[in-house]
C-alpha positions as CSV (number, residue, x, y, z in Angstrom):
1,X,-87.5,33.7,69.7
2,X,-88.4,36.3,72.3
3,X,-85.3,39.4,72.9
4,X,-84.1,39.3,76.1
5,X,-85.6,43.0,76.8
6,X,-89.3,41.2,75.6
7,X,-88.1,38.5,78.1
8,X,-87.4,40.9,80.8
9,X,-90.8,43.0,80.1
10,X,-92.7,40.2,80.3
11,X,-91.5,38.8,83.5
12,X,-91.7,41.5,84.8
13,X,-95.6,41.8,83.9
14,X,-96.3,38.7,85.6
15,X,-94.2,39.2,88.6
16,X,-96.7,42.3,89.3
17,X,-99.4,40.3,88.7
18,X,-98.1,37.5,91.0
19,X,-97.6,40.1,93.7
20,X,-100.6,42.3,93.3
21,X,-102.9,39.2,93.5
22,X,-101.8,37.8,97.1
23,X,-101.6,41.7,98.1
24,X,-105.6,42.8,97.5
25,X,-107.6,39.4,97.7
26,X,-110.5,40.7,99.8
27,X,-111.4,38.5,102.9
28,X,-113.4,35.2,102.2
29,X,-116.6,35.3,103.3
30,X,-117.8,33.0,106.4
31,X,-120.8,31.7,103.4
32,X,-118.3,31.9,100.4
33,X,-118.2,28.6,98.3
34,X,-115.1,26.8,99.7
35,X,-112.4,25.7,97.4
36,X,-111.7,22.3,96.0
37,X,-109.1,20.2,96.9
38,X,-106.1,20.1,94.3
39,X,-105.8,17.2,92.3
40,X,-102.1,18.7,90.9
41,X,-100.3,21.8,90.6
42,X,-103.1,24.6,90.7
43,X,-106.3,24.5,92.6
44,X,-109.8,25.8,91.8
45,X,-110.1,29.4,94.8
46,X,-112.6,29.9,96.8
47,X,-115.4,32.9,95.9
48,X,-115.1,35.9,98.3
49,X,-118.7,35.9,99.0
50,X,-121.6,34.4,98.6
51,X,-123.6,32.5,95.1
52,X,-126.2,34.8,95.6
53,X,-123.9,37.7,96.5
54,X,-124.3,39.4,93.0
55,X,-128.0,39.8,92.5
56,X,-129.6,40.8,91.3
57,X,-127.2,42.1,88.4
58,X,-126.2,38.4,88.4
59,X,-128.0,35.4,89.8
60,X,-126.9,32.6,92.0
61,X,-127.2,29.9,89.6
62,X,-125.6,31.5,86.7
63,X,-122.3,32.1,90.0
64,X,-123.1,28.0,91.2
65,X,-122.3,26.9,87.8
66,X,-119.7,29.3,86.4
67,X,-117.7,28.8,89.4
68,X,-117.9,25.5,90.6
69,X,-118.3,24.3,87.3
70,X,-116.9,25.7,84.0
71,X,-113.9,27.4,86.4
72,X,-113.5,24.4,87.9
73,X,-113.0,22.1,84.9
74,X,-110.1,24.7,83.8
75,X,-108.4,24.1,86.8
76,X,-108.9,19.8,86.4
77,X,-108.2,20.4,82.7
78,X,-105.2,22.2,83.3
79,X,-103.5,19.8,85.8
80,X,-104.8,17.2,83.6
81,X,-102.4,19.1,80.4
82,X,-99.8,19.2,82.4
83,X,-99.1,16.3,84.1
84,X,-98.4,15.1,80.4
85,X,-95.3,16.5,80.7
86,X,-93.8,15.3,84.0
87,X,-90.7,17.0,83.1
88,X,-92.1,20.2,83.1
89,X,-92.4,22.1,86.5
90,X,-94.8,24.9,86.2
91,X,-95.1,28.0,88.3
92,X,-96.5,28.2,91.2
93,X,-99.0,31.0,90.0
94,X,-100.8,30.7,86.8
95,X,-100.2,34.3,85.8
96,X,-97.1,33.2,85.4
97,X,-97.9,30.0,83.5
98,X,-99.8,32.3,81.2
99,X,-97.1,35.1,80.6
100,X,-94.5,32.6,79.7
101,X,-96.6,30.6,77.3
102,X,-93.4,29.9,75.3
103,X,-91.6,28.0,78.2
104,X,-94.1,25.0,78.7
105,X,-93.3,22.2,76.2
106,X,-95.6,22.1,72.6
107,X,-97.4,19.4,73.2
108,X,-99.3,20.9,75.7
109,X,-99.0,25.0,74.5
110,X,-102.6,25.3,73.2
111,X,-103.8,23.3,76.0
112,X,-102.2,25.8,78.8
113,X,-103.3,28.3,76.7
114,X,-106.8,27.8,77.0
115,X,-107.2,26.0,80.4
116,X,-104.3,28.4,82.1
117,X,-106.0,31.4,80.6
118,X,-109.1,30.1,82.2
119,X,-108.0,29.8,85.5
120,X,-106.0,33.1,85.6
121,X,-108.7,35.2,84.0
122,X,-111.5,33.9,86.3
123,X,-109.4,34.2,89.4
124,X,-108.6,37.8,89.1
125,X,-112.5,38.1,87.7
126,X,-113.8,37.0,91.0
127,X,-112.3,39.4,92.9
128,X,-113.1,42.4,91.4
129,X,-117.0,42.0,91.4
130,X,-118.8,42.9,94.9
131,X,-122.0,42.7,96.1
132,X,-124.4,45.7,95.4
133,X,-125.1,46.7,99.0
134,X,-121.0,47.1,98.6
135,X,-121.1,49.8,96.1
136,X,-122.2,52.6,98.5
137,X,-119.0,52.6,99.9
138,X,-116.9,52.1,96.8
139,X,-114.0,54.8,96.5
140,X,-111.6,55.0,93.3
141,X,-108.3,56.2,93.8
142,X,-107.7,59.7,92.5
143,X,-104.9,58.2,90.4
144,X,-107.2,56.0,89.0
145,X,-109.5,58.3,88.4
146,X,-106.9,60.5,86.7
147,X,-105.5,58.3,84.6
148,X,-108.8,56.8,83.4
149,X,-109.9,60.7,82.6
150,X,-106.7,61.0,80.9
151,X,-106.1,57.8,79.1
152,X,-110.3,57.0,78.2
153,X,-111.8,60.4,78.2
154,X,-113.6,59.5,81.7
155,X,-114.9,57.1,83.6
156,X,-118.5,57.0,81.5
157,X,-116.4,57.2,78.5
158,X,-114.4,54.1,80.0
159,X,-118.3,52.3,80.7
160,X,-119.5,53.1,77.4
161,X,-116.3,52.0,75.3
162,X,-115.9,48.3,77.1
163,X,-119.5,47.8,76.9
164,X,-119.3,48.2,73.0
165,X,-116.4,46.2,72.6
166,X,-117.6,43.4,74.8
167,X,-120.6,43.7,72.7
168,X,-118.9,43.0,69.8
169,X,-117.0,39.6,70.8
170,X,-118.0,37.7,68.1
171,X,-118.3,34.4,69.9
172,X,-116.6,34.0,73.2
173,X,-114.2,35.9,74.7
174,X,-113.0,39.0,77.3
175,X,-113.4,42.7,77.3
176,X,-110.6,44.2,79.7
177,X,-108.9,47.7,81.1
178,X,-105.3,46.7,81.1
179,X,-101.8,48.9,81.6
180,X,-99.7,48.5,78.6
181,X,-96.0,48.3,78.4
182,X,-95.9,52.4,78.5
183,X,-98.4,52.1,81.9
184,X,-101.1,53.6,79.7
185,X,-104.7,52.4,80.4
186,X,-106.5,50.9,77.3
187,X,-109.6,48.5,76.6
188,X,-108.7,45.4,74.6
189,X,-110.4,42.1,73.4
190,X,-109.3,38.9,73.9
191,X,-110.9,35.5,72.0
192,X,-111.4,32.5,74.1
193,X,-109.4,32.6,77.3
194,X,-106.5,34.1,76.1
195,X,-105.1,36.6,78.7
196,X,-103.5,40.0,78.6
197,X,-100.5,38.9,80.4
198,X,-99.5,36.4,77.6
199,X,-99.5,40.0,75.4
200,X,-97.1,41.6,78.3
201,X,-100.0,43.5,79.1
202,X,-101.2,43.8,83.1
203,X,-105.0,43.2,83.4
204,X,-107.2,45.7,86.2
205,X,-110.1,43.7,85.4
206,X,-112.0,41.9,82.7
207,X,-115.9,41.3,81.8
208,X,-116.3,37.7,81.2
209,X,-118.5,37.7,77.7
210,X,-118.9,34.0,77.4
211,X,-122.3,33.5,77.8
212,X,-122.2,30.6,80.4
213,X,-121.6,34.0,82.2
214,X,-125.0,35.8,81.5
215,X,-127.1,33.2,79.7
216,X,-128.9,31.6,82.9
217,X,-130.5,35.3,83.6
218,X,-130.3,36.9,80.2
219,X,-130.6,34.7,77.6
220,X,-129.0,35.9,74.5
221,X,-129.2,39.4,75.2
222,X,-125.6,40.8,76.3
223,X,-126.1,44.1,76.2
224,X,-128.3,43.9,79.1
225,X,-125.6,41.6,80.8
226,X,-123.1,44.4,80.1
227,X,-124.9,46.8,81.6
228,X,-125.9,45.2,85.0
229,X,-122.5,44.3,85.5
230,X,-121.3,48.0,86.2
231,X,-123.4,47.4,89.2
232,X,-121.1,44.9,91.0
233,X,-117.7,46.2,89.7
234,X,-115.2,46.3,93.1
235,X,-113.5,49.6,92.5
236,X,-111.4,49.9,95.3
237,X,-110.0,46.6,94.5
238,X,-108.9,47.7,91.0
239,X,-107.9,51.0,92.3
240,X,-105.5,49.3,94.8
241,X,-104.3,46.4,92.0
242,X,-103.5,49.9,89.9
243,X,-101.5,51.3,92.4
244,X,-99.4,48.4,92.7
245,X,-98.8,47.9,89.0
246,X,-97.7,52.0,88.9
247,X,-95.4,51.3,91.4
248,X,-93.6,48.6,90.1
């Protein structure tokens, strides 16, 4: 059984995230993919631009089929796990969903875990990619920027350590920059879908290493993958997600 301080941290965690989200979600584009109608409690978002947005660090088919697609089956698979448990009213964001894991009923834990995880870790993963034409005008926060220097030895030191870990997934999984409990930046792992917030941990932004997202372009090579995807990283949207988390 959690303390009540754990409790307290953790809500706290996804309260942030809750916030932070509606906050900084760039304008939808007038060509974005439109999102699908909900079928229960959480409902697949639209992308913020285009499917061909990305490239040419990542191609329109590879965004066609991870979004409307594998993205959208967490979402149906989701509903689907909960509406099991009709007794069970889940929150109306699924970062909370996924910090509370030990609220929702056992029958349908692991199937939260992975589905929920899903959907949160994809919606936040959206929105902090842009396209390349973007970058030009891409400005990190000098706190950011500080704390990255001071936490990560830099922000090439930051590049170089996510791309190694993500490189080491064995499997499928997530390489992310998070703020821990102390509001210390750190890289971490995660296996599957598992998020950071179900570890009270407050996500900036995560490289999806599962290689529906690279395979399409890249075929088994990741590295390369990894290194393209620097490219398309929205900075100013983590920057902003960062100062809302330090001023929580």
């Amino acid at each position: 059984m959690p303390t009540r301080r754990q409790a307290l941290k953790t809500l706290a965690v996804a309260t942030l995230a809750t916030s932070a989200f509606a906050k900084f979600t760039p304008a939808i584009a007038a060509d974005a993919p439109a999102a699908t109608a909900p079928t229960g409690p959480y409902k697949l978002p639209p992308l913020p631009y285009a499917y061909d947005a990305l490239e040419p660090s990542i191609d329109a088919e590879t965004m066609h089929l991870h979004h409307d697609k594998h993205h959208a089956a967490y979402v149906k698979k989701l509903n689907e796990a909960l509406a099991k448990e009709p007794s069970f009213t889940p929150p109306a964001n699924v970062d909370d969903l996924v910090a509370h894991l030990d609220q929702v009923p056992e029958s349908i834990r692991t199937a939260v875990r992975n589905q929920g995880g899903g959907h949160a870790n994809h919606s936040l993963f959206w929105l902090t990619l842009q396209p390349n034409e973007r970058q030009s005008a891409t400005s990190y926060s000098p706190s950011l920027l500080k704390a990255i220097g001071d936490d990560l030895g830099g922000l090439d030191k930051l590049k170089a350590t996510m791309t190694e870990e993500g490189g080491k997934v064995f499997g499928s999984g997530w390489v992310w920059l998070v703020l821990d409990g102390g509001k210390h930046l750190t890289v971490m792992t995660t296996a599957n879908q598992d998020s950071p917030l179900t570890e009270g941990h407050y996500p900036l932004f995560g490289i999806d290493v599962w290689e529906h997202a690279y395979y399409l372009k890249y075929h088994n090579v990741r590295a390369d993958y990894l290194a393209a995807i620097w490219n398309v990283i929205n900075w100013d949207f983590v920057s902003q997600r960062y100062a809302a988390a330090m001023k929580a």
